[in-house]
Biotite code that builds the C-alpha atoms (Angstrom):
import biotite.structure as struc

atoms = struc.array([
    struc.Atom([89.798, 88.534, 132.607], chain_id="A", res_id=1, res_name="UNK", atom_name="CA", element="C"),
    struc.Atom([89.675, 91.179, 129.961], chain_id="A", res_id=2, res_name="UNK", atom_name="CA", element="C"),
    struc.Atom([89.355, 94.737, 130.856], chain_id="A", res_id=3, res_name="UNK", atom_name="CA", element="C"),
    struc.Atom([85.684, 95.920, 130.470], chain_id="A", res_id=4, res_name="UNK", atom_name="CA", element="C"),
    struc.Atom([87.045, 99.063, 128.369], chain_id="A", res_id=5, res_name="UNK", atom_name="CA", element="C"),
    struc.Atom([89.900, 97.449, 126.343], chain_id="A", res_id=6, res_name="UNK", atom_name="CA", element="C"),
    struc.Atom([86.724, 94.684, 125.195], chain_id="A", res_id=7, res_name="UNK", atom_name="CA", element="C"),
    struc.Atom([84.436, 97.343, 124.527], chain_id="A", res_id=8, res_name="UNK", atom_name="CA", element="C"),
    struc.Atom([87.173, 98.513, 122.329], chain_id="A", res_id=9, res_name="UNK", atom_name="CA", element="C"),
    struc.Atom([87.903, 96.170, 120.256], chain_id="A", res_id=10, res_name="UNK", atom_name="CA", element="C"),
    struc.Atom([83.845, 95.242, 119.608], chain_id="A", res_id=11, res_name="UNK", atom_name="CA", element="C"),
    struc.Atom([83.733, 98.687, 118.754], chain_id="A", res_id=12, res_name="UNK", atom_name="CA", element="C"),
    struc.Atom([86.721, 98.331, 116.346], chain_id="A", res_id=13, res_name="UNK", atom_name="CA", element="C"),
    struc.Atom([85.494, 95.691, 114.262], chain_id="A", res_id=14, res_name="UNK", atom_name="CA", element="C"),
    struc.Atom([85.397, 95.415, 110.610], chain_id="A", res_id=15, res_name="UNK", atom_name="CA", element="C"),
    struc.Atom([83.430, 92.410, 109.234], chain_id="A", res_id=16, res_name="UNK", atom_name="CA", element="C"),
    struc.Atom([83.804, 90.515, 112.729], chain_id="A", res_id=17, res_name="UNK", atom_name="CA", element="C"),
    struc.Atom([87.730, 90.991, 112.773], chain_id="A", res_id=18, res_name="UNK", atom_name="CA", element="C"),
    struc.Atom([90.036, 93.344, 114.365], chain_id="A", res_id=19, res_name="UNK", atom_name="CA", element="C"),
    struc.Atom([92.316, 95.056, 111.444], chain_id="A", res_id=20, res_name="UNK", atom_name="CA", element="C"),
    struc.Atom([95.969, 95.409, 112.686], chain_id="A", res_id=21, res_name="UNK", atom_name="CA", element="C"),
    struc.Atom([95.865, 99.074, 112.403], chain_id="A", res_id=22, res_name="UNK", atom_name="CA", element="C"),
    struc.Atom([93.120, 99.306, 115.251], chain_id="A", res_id=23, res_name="UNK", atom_name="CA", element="C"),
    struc.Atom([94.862, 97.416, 117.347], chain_id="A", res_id=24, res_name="UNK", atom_name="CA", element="C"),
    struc.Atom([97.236, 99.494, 117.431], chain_id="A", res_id=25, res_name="UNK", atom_name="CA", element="C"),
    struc.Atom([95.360, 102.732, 117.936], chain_id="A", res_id=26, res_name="UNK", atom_name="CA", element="C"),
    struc.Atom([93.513, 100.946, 120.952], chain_id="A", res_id=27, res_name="UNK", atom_name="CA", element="C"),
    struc.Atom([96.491, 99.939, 122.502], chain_id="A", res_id=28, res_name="UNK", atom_name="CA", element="C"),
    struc.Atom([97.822, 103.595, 122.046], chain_id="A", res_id=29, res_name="UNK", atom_name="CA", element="C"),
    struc.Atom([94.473, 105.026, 123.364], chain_id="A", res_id=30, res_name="UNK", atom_name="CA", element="C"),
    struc.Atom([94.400, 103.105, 126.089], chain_id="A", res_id=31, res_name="UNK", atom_name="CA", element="C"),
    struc.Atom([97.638, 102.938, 127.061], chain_id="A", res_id=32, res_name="UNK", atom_name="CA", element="C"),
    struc.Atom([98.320, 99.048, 126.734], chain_id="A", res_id=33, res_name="UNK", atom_name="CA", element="C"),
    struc.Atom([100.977, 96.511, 124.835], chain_id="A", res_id=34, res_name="UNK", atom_name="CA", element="C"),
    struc.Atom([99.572, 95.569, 121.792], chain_id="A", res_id=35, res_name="UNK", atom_name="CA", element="C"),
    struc.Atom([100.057, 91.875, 123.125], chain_id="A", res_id=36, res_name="UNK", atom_name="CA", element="C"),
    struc.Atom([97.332, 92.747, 125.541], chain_id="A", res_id=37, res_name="UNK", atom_name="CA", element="C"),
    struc.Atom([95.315, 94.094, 122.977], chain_id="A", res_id=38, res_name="UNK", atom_name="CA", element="C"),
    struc.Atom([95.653, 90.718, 120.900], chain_id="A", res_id=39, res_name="UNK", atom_name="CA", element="C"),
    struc.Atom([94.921, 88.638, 124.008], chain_id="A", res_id=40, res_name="UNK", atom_name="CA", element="C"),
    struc.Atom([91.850, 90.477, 124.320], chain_id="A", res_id=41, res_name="UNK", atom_name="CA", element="C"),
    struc.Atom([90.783, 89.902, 120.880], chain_id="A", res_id=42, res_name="UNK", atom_name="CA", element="C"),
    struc.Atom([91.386, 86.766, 121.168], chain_id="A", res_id=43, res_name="UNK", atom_name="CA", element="C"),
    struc.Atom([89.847, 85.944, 124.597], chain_id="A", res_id=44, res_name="UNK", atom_name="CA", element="C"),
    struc.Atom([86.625, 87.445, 122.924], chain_id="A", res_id=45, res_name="UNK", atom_name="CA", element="C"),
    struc.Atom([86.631, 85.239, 119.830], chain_id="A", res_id=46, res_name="UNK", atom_name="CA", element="C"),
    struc.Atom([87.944, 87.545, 117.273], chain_id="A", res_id=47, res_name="UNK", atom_name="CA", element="C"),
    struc.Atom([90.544, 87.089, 114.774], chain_id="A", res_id=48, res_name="UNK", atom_name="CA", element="C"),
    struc.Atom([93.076, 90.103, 113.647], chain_id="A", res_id=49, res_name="UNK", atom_name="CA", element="C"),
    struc.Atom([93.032, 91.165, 109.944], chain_id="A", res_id=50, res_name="UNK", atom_name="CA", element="C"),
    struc.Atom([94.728, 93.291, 107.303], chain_id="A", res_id=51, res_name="UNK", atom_name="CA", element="C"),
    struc.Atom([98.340, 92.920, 109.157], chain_id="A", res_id=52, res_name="UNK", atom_name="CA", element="C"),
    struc.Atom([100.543, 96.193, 108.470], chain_id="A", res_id=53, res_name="UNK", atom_name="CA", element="C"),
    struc.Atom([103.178, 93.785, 107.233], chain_id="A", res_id=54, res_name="UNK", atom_name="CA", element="C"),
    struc.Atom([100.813, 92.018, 105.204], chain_id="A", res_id=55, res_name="UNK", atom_name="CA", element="C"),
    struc.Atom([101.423, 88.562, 106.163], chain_id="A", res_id=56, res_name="UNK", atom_name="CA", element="C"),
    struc.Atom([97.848, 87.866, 106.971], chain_id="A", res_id=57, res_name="UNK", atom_name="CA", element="C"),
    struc.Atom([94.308, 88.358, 107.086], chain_id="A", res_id=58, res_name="UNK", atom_name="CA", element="C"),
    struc.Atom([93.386, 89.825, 103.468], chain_id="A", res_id=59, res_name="UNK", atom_name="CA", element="C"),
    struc.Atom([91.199, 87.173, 102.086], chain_id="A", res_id=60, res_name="UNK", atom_name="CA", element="C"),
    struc.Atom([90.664, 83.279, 102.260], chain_id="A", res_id=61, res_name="UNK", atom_name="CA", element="C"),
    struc.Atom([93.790, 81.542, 103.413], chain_id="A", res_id=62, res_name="UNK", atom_name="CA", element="C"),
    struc.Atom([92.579, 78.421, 101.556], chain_id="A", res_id=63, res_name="UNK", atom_name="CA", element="C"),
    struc.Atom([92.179, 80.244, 98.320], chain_id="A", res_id=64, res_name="UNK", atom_name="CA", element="C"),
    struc.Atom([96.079, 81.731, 98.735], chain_id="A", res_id=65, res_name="UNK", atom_name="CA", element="C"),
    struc.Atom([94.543, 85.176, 99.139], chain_id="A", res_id=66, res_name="UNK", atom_name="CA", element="C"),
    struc.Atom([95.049, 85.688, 102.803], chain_id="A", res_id=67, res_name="UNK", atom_name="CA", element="C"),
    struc.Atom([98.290, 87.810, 102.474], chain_id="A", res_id=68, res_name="UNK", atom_name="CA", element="C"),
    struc.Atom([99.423, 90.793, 100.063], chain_id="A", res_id=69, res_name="UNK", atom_name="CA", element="C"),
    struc.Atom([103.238, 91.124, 100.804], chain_id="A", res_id=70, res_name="UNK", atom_name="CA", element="C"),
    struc.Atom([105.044, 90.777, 97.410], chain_id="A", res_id=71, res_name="UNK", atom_name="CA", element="C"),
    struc.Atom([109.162, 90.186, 97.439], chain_id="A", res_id=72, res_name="UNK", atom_name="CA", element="C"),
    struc.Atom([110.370, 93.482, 96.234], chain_id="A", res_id=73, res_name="UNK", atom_name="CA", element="C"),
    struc.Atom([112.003, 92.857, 92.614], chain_id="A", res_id=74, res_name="UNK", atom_name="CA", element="C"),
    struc.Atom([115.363, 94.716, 94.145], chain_id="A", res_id=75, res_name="UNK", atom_name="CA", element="C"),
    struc.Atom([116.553, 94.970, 97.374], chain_id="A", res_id=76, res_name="UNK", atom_name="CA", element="C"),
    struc.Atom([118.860, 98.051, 98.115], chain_id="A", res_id=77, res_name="UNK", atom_name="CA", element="C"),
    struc.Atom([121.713, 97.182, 99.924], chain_id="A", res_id=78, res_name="UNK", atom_name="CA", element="C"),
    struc.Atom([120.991, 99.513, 102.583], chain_id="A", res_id=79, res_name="UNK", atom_name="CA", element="C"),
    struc.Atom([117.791, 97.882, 103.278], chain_id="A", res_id=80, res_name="UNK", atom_name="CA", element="C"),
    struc.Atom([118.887, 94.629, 103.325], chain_id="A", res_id=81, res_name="UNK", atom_name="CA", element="C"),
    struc.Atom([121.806, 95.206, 105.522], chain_id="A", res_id=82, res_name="UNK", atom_name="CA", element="C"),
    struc.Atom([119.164, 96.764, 107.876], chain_id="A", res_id=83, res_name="UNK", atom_name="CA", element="C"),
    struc.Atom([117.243, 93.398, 107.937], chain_id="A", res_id=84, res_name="UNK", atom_name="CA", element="C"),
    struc.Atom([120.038, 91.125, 108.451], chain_id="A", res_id=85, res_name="UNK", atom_name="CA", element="C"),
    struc.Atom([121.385, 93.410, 111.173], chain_id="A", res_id=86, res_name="UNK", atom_name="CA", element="C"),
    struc.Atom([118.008, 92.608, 113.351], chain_id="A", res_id=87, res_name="UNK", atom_name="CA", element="C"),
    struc.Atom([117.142, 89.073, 112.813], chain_id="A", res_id=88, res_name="UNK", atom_name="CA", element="C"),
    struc.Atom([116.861, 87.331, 116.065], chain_id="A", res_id=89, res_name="UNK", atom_name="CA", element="C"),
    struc.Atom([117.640, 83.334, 115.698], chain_id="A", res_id=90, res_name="UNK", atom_name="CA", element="C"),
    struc.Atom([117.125, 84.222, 111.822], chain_id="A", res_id=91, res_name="UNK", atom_name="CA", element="C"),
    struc.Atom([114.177, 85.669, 111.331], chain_id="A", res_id=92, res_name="UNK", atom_name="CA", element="C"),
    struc.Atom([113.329, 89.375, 111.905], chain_id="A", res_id=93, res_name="UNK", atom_name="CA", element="C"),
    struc.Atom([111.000, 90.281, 114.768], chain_id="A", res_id=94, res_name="UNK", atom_name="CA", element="C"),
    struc.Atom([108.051, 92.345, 113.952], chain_id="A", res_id=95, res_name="UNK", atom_name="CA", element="C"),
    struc.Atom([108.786, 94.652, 116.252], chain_id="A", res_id=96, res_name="UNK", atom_name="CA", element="C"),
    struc.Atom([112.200, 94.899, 114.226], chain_id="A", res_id=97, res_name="UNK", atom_name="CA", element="C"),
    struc.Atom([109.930, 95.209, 110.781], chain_id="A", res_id=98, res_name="UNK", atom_name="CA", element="C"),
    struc.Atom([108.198, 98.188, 112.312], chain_id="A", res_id=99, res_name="UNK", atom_name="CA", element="C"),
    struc.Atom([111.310, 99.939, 113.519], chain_id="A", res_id=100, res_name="UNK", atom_name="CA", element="C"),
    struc.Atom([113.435, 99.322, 109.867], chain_id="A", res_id=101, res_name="UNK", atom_name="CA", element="C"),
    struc.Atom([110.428, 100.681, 108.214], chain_id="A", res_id=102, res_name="UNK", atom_name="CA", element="C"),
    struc.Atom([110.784, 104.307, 110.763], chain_id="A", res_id=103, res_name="UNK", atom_name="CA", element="C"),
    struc.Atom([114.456, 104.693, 110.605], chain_id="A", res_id=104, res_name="UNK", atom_name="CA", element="C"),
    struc.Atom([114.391, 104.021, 106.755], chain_id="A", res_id=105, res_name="UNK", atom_name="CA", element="C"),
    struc.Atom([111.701, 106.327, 105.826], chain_id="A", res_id=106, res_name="UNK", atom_name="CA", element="C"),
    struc.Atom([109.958, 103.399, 103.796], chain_id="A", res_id=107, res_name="UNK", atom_name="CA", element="C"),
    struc.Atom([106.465, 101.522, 103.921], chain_id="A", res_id=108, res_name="UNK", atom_name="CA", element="C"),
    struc.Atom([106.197, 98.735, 106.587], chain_id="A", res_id=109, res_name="UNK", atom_name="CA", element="C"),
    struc.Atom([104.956, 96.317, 103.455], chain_id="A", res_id=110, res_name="UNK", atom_name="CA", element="C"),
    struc.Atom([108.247, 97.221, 101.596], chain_id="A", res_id=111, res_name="UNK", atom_name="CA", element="C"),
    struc.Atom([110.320, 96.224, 104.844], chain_id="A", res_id=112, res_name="UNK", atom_name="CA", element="C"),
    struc.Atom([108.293, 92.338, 104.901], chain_id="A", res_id=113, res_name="UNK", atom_name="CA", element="C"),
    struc.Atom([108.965, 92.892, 101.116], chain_id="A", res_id=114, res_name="UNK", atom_name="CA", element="C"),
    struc.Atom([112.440, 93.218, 101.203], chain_id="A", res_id=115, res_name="UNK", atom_name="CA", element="C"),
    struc.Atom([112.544, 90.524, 104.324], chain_id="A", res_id=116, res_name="UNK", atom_name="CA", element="C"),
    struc.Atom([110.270, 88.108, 101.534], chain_id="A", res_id=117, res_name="UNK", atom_name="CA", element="C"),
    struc.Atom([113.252, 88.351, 99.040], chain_id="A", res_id=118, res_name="UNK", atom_name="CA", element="C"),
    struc.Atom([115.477, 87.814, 101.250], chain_id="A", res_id=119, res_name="UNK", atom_name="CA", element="C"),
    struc.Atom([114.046, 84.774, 102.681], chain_id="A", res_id=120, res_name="UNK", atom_name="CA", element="C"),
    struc.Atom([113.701, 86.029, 105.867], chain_id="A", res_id=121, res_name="UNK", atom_name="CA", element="C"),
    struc.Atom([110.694, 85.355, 107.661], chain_id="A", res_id=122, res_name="UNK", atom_name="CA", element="C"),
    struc.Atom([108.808, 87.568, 110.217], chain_id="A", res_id=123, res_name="UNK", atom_name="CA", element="C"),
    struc.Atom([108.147, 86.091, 113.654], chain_id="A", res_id=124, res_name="UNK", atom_name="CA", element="C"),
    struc.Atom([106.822, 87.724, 117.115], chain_id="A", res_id=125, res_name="UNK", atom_name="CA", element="C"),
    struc.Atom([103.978, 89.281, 116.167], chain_id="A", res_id=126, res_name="UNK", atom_name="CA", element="C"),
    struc.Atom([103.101, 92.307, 118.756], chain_id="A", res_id=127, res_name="UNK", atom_name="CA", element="C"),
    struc.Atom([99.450, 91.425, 118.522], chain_id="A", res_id=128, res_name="UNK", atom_name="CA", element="C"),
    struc.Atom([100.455, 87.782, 119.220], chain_id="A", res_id=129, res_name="UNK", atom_name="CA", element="C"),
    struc.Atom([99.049, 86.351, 116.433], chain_id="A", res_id=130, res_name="UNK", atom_name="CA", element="C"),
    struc.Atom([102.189, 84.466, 115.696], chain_id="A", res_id=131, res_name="UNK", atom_name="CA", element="C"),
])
């Protein structure tokens, strides 16, 4: 059963019937909640999760290819990629892990899925849940 507040929440959050990934994260915040449980509220009320911080997912159409904006970065600094590769878990990095590269390095969570994208990393364990 969802929380009556935490639902109210993310109704109230909605942008064109989806929860963006950056709400999420402030509900969870103001609320005091995992971002998991904010996920498994969106999704116990029906709603999907857009515009992912990473930007794996949710910017347009999946069928038309248009459903993600991350972009391999043309260079990966060494730095950065020794960063990644330090934090993959059974070979991929954990978004959680995305998050925390992007802090310590001082650089844009899309650059960090970038850099993970040219590497051929991919990202798994979404904190929302959504993969």
């Amino acid at each position: 059963m969802i929380a009556e507040s935490l639902a109210e929440a993310v109704r109230g959050a909605l942008v064109d019937g989806a929860l963006p990934c950056a709400e999420a994260f402030r509900i969870a915040k103001e609320l005091k909640v995992a971002p998991a449980e904010v996920g498994r509220a969106a999704d116990g009320l029906g709603v999907k999760v857009s515009r992912c911080q990473l930007g794996l997912f949710g910017y347009g159409p999946k069928a038309e290819g248009k459903h993600r904006i991350v972009q391999p970065l043309a260079e990966v600094p060494p730095e950065l990629a020794a960063e990644v590769q330090a934090r993959l878990v059974e070979g991929r990095l954990p978004c959680v892990a995305a998050w925390a590269v992007a802090e310590r390095m001082g650089r844009t969570r899309l650059q960090v899925s970038g850099a993970a994208e040219a590497l051929g990393v991919r990202i798994s364990r979404c904190q929302l849940g959504c993969f």
